[in-house]
C-alpha positions as MATLAB code, in Angstrom:
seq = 'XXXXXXXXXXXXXXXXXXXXXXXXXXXXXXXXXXXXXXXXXXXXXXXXXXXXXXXXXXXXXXXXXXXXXXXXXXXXXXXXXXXXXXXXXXXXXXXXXXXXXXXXXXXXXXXXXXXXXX';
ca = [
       0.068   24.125   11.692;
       2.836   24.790   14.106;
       6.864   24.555   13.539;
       6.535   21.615   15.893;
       3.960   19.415   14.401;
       5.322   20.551   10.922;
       8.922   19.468   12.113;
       7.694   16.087   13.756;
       5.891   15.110   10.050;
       8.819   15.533    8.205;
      10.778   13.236   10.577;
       7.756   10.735   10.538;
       7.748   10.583    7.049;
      11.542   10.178    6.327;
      11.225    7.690    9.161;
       8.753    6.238    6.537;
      11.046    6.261    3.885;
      13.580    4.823    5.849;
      12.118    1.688    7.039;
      10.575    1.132    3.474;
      13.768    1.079    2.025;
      14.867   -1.208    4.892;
      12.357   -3.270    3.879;
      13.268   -3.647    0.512;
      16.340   -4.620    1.200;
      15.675   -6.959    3.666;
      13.443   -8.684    0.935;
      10.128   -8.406    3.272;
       8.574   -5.525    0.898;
       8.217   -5.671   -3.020;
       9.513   -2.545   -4.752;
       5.806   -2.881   -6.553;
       4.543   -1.890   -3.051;
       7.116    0.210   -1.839;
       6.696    3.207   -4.593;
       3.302    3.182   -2.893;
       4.518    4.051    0.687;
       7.455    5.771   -0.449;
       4.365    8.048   -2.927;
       2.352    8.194    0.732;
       5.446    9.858    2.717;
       6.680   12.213   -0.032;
       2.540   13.171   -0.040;
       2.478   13.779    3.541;
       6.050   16.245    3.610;
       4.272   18.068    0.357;
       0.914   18.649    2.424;
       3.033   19.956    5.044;
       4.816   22.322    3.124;
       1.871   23.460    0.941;
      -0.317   24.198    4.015;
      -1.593   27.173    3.187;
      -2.579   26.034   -0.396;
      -4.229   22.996    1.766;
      -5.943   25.481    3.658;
      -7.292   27.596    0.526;
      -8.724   24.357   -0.790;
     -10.221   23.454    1.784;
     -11.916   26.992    2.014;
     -12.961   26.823   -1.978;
     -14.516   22.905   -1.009;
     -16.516   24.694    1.377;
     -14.397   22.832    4.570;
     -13.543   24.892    7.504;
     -10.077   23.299    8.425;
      -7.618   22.545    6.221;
      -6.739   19.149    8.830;
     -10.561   18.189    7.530;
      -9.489   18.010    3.844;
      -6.131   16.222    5.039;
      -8.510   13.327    6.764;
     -10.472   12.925    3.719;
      -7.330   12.954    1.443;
      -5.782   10.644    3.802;
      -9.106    8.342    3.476;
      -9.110    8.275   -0.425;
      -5.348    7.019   -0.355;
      -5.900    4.437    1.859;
      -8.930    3.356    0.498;
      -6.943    3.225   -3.000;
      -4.596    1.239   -1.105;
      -7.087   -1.408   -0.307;
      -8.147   -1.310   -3.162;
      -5.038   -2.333   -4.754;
      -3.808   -5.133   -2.171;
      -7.468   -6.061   -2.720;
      -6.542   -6.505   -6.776;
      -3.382   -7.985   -5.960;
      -4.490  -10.672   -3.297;
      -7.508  -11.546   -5.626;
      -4.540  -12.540   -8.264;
      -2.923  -14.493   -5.833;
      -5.996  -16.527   -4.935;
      -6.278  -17.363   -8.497;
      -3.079  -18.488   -8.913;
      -2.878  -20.709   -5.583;
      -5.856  -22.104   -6.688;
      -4.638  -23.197  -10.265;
      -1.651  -24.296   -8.620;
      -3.601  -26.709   -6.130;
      -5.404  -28.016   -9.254;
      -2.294  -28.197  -11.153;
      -0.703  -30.978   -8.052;
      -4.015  -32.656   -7.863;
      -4.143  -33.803  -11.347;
      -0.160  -34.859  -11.294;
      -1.066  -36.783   -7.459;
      -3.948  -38.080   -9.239;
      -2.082  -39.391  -12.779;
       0.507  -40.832  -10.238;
      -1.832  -42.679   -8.296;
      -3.659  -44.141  -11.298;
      -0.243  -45.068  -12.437;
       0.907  -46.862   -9.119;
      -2.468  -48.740   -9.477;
      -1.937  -49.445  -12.903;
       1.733  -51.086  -12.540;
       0.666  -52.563   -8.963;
];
């Protein structure tokens, strides 16, 4: 990898860490979430800097480029990702639910209520 694209990774990435923090302060990202992209740009400044060990993986996995293995890396995290907003919206979903159930019953006592005193 050259100086160039090595330098303009490490600025992406503390650009990364930047507007994560940024967002955590502005309240628009959970720090739940955030140790997840902030994990994701440290990963991509270490993969930079241990390029040649990247490269001598890759070589033992029986890859020929050491960008290869960095796709499929890249792949797995993101796919953990989903994974994980997967887990987190099916929680949600839940808990809307029981929540909607929760103000139908208490509409529905009230009505029977009104009807009762009416």
């Amino acid at each position: 990898m050259s100086g160039f694209a090595q330098a303009l990774t490490i600025v992406v990435a503390v650009g990364a860490v930047a507007v994560v923090v940024a967002l955590v302060r502005s309240r628009k990202l959970k720090e739940r979430y955030a140790v997840i992209w902030l994990a994701v740009a440290f990963g991509m400044v270490l993969l930079v800097l241990a390029r040649p060990l990247l490269d001598s993986v890759s070589r033992e996995l029986g890859i020929q480029s050491g960008t290869t293995t960095l796709f499929l890396i890249a792949t797995l995290v993101i796919l953990g990702i989903l994974l994980q907003l997967s887990m987190s919206l099916s929680a949600l979903e839940d808990k809307v639910r029981d929540i909607a159930e929760a103000v139908a019953l208490a509409d529905s006592a009230e009505s029977v209520e009104e009807t009762n005193d009416g």
